[in-house]
Every structure is written in C-alpha cells, then in structure tokens.
N, C-alpha and C positions, 0 to 999 in steps of 0.2 A: 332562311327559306328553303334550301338545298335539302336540311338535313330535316326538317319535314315532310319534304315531300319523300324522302330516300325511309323515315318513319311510317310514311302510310305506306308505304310500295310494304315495306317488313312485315307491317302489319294485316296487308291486302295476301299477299305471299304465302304467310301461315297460317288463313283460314282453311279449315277444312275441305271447305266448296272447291276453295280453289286450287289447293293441293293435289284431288282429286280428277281436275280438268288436268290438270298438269300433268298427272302420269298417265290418264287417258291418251293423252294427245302425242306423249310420248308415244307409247306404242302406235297408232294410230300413223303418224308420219309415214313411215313406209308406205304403208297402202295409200294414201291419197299421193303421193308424190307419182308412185308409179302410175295409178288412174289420171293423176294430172298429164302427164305424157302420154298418155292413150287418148286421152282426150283432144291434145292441141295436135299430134298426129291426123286424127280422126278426123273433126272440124276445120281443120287448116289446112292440111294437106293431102288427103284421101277424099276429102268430099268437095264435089266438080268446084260447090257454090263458094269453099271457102277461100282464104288469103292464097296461101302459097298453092292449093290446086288451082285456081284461078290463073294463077300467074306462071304457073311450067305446065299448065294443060296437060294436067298427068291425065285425066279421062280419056284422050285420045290416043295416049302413045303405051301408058303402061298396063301390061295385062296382070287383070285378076286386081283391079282394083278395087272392086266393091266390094269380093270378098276381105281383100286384107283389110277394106275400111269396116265390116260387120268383126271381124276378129278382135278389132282395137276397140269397137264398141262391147266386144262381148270380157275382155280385158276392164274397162273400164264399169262396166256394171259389177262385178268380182271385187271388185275392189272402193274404188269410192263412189258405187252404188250404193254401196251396202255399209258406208259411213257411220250411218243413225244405230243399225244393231249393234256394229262393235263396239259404238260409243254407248249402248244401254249394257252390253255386256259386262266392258271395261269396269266401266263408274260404279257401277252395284260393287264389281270385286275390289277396288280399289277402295272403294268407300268401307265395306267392311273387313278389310286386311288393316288399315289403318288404326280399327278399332280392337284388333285382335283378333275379329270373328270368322267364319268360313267362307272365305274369298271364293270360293270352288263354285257353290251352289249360293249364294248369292247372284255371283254374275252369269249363273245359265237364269236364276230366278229372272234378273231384270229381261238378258232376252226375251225370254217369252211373255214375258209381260207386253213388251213391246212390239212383237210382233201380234199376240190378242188388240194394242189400240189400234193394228194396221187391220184388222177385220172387219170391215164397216159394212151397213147395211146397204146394200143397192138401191139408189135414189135415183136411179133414169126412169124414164117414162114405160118402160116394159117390168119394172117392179113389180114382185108377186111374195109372198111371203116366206120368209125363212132363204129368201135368194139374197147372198154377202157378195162384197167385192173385198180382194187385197192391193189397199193404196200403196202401189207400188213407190210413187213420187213421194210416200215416207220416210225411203230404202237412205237415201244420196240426202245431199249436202243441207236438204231442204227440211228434213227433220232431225239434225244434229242436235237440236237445244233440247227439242222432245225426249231424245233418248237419253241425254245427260240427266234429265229434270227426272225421268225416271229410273235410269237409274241410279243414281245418288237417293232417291226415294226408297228404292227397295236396299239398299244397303243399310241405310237405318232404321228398316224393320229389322234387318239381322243384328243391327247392334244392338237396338233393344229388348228382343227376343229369345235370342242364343246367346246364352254362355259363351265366354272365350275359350276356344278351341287348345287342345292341349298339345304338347309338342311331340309325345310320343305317338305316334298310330301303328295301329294292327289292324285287324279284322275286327275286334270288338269296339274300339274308339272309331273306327271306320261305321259301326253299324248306327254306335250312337249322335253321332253328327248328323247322319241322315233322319234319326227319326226329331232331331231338332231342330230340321232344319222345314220342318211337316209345319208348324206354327204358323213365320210367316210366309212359307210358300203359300199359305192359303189365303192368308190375309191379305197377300200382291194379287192373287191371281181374283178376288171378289174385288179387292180395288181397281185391277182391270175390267172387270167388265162392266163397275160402275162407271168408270171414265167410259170407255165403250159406248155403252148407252148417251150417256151424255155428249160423246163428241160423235154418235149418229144422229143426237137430233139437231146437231149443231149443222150437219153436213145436210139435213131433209130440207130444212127450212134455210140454206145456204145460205150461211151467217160471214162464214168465208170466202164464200163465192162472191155477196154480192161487197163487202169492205174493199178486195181485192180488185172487182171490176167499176168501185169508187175511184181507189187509187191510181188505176192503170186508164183511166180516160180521164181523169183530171191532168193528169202527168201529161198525155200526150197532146193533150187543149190546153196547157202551159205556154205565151210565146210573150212572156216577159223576162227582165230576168232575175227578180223576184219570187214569182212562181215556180221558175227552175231552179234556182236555188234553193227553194223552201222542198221541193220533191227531191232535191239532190242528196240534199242531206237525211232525209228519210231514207231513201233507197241504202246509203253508204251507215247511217245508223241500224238497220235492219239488217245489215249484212256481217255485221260486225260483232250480232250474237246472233248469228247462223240462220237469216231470214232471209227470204227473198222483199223484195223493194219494187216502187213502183217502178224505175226504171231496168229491174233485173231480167224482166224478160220482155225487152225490149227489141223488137224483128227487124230488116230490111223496112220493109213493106207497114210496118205497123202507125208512123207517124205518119197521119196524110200533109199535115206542113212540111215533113222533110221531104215526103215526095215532093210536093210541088216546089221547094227549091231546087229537088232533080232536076224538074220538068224544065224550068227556068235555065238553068245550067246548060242543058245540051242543047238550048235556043240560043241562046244570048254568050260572048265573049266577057261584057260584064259583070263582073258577081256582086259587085260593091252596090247595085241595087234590087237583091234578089229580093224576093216577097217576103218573107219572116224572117228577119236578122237572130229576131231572140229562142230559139227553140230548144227541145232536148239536146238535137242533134249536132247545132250550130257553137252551144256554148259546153252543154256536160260531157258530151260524148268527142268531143273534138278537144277541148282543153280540159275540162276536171278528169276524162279519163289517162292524159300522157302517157302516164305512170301507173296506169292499172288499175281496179277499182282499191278506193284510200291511199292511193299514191302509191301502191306496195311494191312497186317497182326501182321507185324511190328509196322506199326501205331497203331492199336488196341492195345495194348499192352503196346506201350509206352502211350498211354493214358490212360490206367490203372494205369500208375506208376505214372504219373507226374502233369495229368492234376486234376483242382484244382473245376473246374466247377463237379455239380452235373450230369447236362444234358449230357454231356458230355463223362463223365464215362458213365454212363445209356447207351448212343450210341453205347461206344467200347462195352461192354461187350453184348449187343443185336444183334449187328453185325458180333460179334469173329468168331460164327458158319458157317456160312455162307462164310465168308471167309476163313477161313480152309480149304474149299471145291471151292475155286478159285472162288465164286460169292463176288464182291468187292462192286459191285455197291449200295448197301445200305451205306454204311460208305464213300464213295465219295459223294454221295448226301448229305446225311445228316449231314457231318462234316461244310459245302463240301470242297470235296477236287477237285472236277471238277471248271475247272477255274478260279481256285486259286493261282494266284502268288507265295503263301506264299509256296505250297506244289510242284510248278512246280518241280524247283531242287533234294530233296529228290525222289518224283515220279519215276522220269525219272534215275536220278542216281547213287540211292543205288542200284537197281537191274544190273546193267552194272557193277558197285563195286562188285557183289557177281558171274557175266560172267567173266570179268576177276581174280578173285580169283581160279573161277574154272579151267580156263585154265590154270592157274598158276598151279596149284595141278597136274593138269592131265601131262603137259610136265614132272613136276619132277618126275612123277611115283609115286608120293604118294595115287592115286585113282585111280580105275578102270574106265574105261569110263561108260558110262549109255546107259542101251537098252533103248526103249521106252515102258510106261506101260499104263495106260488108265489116260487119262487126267483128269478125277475127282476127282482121286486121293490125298489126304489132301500135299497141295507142302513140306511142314518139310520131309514126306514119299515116295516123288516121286525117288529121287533119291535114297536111302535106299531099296526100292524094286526093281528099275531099276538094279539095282547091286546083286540081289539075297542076300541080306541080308547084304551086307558089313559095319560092323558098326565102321571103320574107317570113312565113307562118311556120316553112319548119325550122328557122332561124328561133321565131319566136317560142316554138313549143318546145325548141331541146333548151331552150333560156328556164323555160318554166319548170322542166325539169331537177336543172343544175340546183335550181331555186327549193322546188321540194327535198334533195335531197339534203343541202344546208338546214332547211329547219327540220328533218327528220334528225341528223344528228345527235341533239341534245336529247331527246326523248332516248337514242340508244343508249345514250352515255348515264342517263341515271337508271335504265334498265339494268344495264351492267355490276352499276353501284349496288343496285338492292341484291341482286345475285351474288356480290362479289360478301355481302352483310350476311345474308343467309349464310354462306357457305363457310363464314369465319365462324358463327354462331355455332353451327353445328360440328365442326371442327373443338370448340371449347366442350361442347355438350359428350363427344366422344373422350375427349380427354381427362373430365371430369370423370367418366362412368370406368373410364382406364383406373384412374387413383383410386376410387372406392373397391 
C-alpha cells in the first residue's frame, strides 16, 4: 500500500501542472513570508483591536504607531498583495522554459493578461459607460489560483506557438523571438478580454456576490455541529486551492450567536449553560482552529520533529511565527501544501477531528463553551481566553494539538519519501546523460 501511494505522489510530482506550481511557489516564498510578517505585526500588534496591541496597549504608550502600522501595511501590499501577478508571471515563464520556449516574454505575457481580467467594468449604482474599476482584492492571496490557471494558460500558447528558442542570442535572434513571440501575445491578450467580458457580466448580475453571501450566512446560521462541520470543511477545502471559504472572512462582530454568547458571558459566572453550545465560534474557531487554519501549525512542528531535509526544517521554524497568529500562507506555499495531494487529507481533516472532539467534550459537560475573542489571537489560546482562563480547555486544546501533530507525521514522512524518489530518479537521469 506504501509504495502506491509513494507511485502516485511520483506520479502527481512529474505532472507538468505541478512542476510548474512548484517553481512558482519556490520563488514566490520570499515575498509571502516576508508579507506574512508584516501582516501579523500589523493585525497583532500595531492595530489598537488586535492580540498583542490589545494586550501591551501599545496605542497609548508608543508614538508613531499608526504610522509604523500604515508602513507594515504598505510592506505587506508590496509583497503578498501582489501574490496573484507574480504567480501569473512566474507560471507563464516557468510553463514555457520547461518546454524550451521563451520564458522572458511569456511571463510578462501572462502578467498582463492578468492584470486585463483585474479591469472590470463598474457595477455600482453610479455606473455610466466606459467607467472600469481595478479589483484590487485580485492582487493578494485571494486570486492565487486565477493567476496560476492563467498563467500556465499563456505558457502553452508559447509552447505551441513559438519555436524553441536557440541558445545562442545576439541582436538578430534577440529581434526574432520578439517578432514570435507577436502570435500568441495576441491570441492571450483577445483571450483576455474575452474572459473580461465574461467575468463583467459574471460580476453585473453578481453571480459571486450573491454564492458568496449564500455561503457566508448559512455559515453563520450554522448552530449545529453538523452544519459546522459541513461549512468547516468547505472553508479549509477552499483554502487549500487558494480560495477564501465561508468561514474565511469571519469578524468579531459578525456571528450574532457568538455575540449573544458574549452577552451571556459577561452576565453570568456559568458558561456550561450559555445559549448556543454549537456554533462557528464555540467549536471551529476554538478547536478546529488550535493549530492554524488545516492544522498548519501542527505541520510546522511535526516538521521540526521528523522531517530529515535541511530546507525544510529552515521552512517550519521561519514560518512557526506567523502561524501562531493564524497567517499560514507562507508554509502552504513554501512546503507547498496548496495543491497538494499529499496534504489534501490532513488539511482538511484533522481540524474537523479536533470540531468533533470538541463537541464531544462540550455535550459531556467536560468544557465550558467558548465566547468569542479577537481572531488574532495565537489559536493554542483562543479557546483558553474565550473561557476566562479555564485551564481544563487549555489542558485540552494543547491535548488536541499534540494529537494533530502525530497524525500530521505520516503524511510528512511519505512526502519525504516521494522527494527523496524523485531526487534518486533524476540523479540516474543525470548520470545516464553523463555516459552518453
């Protein structure tokens, strides 16, 4: 069974597709790691509302805090704002360096391709003709898949299109790349503006809008723990190829059941009979998040323990911080754990393993249910403050933890295996091309 699964990992490995996520995301790492850190600065600690400003009341004491909190936000836009372009840039060049063909001008091709789907027509109620908007919220983490799907799209117009590029350049092979490269630049940039069309009238008759505003008030009128489960695992599937989910933009303020467990809370000394036991807040966001959203907190950790690669270690432990504070997206990229077979499972259902645990605990009366407290909050401590200190619950969440990182384990360890396959593979393929 082992050496099946370690077959399809090989197999999954040396697709194209995925080859090309893979050096995307290599490069890519840097800049979200460092936006990852601008970010949990930012939200956590520069801004009055979040965790750690909250808790050392830096608004009162240290000067010039807005601005250094506008700075880390202007750091963080620089970089994994702008996630989705460098991943249409990337994927176009890497998609066609693969094939032999001009890496160069493929991946400006894809940019711009992708900045044309971000030019949409103005759909508010002050609409007047020929007035565009640029969807900013394409930029960052929220249209990642888009910019891959495009460009890995426009790289295989180059490989179709263009001849393989010669190895010698001057001024004359320099002139004629560009006039080859005239085909499918034109042929991306009409395919843009057909998608264009098509994804303004997707956004007129808000097609997005209104799926999204299905999702996100079914989710928050969820107070079973069926229904949370069933939304948990959409949110943590949607996240997992670079989507947002119904629980992803999820506020203080936005569940009126977790308020009114607030409300309950700072009346009452008893929590074991607060009004909705089963909620987002009570079971996903207090247990399925411990470990970060997909447990990747967990991940980090169990790769500290088990994994054998240098790079690798170096990842978890640069990323741990970060995730702590619910930014995961650097160790998904950089593992990656986005679009990864190997990590789908784990992902998606250790954190469901740790929702149902918790309702488990909370029916038998062994935990008090959970208010809700600021989402920046480090997840080990979310539910340990939500409870006014109950350290039966953080007893039980750092249990739940230990728990995910054991069965995160095994999925590192046949990660490792297909890595350690590939790398012997291509090691004979070198040495083969030596002897000839």
């Amino acid at each position: 069974m082992e050496e099946k699964i370690v077959a399809f990992g090989l197999k999954v490995r040396k697709m194209i597709f995925f080859r090309v996520i893979q050096r995307t995301f290599t490069v890519l790492f840097p800049f979200i790691l460092l936006g990852s850190f601008a970010q949990v600065f930012e939200f956590s600690l520069l801004y009055p509302d979040g965790f750690l400003g909250n808790l050392l009341d830096l608004s009162e004491w240290l000067p010039h805090y807005k601005a250094a909190n506008q700075a880390l936000g202007s750091i963080y836009m620089l970089t994994a704002g702008l996630i989705s372009v460098l991943a249409a840039l990337l994927a176009a060049r890497h998609t066609a360096k693969l094939a032999g063909r001009d890496g160069q001008m493929a991946g400006l091709t894809g940019m711009l391709v992708f900045l044309a789907l971000c030019y949409q027509p103005n759909v508010g109620m002050n609409k007047t003709a020929g007035n565009f908007t640029f969807r900013l919220d394409l930029l960052g983490f929220n249209g990642l898949l888009l910019g891959l799907i495009l460009g890995y799209v426009v790289g295989l117009l180059f490989n179709y299109l263009t001849p393989p590029i010669k190895k010698i350049e001057d001024n004359r092979f320099l002139s004629e790349r560009s006039f080859q490269a005239l085909l499918p630049l034109t042929l991306a940039l009409v395919l843009a503006v057909g998608a264009n069309l098509l994804f303004g009238l997707l956004y007129k008759y808000q097609v997005f809008t209104v799926i999204d505003n299905w999702l996100q008030s079914n989710a928050l009128k969820s107070q079973s723990v069926l229904s949370v489960t069933f939304f948990a695992w959409l949110s943590l599937l949607f996240s997992w190829i670079g989507l947002s989910g119904p629980y992803a933009n999820n506020t203080f303020d936005s569940d009126q059941s977790a308020l009114k467990n607030l409300s309950y809370a700072l009346t009452h000394s008893d929590l074991s009979q607060i009004p909705d036991k089963y909620n987002a807040n009570t079971l996903y966001f207090s247990f399925g998040m411990v470990a970060g959203t997909g447990a990747t907190l967990a991940l980090a950790l169990a790769l500290m323990i088990v994994a054998k690669r240098k790079n690798e270690r170096k990842l978890a432990y640069w990323s741990v911080g970060p995730v702590l504070f619910n930014s995961s997206s650097a160790l998904m990229i950089g593992l990656p754990v986005l679009f990864n077979p190997f990590y789908v499972i784990p992902f998606t259902l250790i954190p469901l393993f740790n929702v149902l645990m918790g309702a488990l605990a909370l029916k038998l009366g062994l935990l008090p249910a959970v208010y809700p407290v600021l989402l920046s909050t480090p997840g080990p401590l979310y539910a340990f403050i939500g409870t006014n200190g109950s350290w039966s619950v953080l007893g039980f969440t750092l249990a739940l933890l230990v728990s995910d990182i054991l069965l995160y384990i095994p999925f590192v360890k046949f990660a490792e295996r297909v890595t350690d396959e590939l790398e012997r593979e291509r090691r004979k393929e070198e040495h083969l091309d030596e002897v000839k």
